[in-house]
C-alpha distance (Angstrom), angle and dihedral (degrees) to the residues before:
residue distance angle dihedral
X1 . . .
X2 3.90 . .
X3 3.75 107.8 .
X4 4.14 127.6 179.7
X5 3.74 122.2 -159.2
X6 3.87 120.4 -161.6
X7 3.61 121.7 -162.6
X8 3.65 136.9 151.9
X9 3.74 101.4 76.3
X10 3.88 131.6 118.6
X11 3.70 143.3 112.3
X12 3.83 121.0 -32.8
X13 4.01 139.7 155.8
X14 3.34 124.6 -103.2
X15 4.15 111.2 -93.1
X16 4.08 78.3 35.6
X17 4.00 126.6 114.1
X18 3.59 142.6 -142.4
X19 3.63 142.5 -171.0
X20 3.92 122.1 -134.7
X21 3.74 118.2 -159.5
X22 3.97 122.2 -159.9
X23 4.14 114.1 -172.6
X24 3.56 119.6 -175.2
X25 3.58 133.4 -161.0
X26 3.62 142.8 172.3
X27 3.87 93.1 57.2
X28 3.67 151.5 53.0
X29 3.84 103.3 -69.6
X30 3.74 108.0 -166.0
X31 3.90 98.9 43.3
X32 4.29 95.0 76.6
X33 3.58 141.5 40.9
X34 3.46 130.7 -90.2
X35 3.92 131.3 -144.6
X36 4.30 140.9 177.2
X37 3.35 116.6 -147.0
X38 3.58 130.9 -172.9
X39 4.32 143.4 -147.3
X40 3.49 127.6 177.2
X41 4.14 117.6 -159.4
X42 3.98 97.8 -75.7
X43 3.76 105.4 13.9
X44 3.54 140.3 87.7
X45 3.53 123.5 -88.0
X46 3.80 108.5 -94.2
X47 3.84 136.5 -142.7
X48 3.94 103.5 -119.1
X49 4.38 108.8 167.0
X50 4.00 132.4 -35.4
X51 3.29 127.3 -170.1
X52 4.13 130.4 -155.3
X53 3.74 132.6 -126.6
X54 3.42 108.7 -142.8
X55 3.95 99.0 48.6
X56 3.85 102.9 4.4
X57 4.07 82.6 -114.8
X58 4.25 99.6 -178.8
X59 3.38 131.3 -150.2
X60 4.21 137.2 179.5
X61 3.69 138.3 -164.2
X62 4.21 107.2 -114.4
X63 3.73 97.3 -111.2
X64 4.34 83.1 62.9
X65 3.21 110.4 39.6
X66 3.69 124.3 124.5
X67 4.15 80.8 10.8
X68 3.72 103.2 62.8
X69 4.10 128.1 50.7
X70 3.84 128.5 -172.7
X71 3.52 118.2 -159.1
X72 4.19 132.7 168.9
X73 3.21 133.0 -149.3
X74 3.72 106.7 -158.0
X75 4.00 97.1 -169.9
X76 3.54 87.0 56.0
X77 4.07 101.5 42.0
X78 3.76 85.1 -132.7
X79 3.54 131.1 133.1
X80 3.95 123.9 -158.9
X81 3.86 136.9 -161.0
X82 3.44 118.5 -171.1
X83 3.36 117.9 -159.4
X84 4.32 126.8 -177.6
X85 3.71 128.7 171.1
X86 3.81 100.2 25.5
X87 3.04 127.1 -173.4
X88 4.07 137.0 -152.2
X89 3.84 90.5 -97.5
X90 3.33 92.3 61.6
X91 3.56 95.4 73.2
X92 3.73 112.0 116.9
X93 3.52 142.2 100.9
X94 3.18 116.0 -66.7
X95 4.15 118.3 -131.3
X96 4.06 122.5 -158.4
X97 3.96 111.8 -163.1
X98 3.44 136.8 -175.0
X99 3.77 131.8 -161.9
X100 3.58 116.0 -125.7
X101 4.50 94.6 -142.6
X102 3.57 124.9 49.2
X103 3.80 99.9 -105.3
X104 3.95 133.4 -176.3
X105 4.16 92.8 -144.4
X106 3.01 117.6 81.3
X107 3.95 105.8 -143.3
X108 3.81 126.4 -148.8
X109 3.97 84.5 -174.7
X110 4.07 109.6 104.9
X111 4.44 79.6 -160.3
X112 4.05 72.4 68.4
X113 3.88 104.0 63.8
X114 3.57 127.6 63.3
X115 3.62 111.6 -164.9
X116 3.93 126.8 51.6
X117 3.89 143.1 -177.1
X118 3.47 122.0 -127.4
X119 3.99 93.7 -102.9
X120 4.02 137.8 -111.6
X121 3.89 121.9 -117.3
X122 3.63 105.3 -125.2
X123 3.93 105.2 -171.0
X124 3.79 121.9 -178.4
X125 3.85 120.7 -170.7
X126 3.93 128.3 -155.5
């Protein structure tokens, strides 16, 4: 049974950073992409950063880039997103995913992934 395990998340102030953690078990790690997601109370849930398996290809939502960074560390099954100079709308919860199929596209669409953690509250006050 695939399982992903977020961690990492809590309470910071804005201009502040965090690091999110996503291990997975019960699978081969480095064969399939690897995304975060976010949703704040209200809101749908929102592409944040995914990262590819076969060339560690990266991409990020507009409202993160050049703030956020996903990185994997395929030895270790873990997933990272590091995230600097947040901001109070980037509180959410934060999603890892996992596609099921080792795919060359690298999908920003959550339709897209097929397994998912249980999610982190990131919460960033003013």
């Amino acid at each position: 049974q695939v399982q992903l395990v977020e961690s990492g998340g809590g309470l910071v102030q804005a201009g502040g950073s965090l690091r999110l953690s996503c291990a997975q078990s019960g699978r081969t790690f480095g064969t399939s992409n690897m995304a975060w997601f976010r949703q704040a109370p209200g809101k749908e849930r929102e592409f944040v950063a995914a990262i590819g398996w076969i060339s560690g290809s990266t991409k990020y939502g507009d409202s993160v880039k050049g703030r956020f960074t996903i990185s994997r560390d395929n030895a270790k099954n873990l997933v990272y997103l590091q995230m600097i100079s947040l901001k109070p709308e980037d509180t959410a919860v934060y999603y890892c995913a996992a596609q099921k199929d080792s795919r060359l596209h690298v999908s920003m669409t959550s339709q897209d992934y097929d397994y998912w953690g249980q999610g982190t509250q990131v919460t960033v006050s003013s």
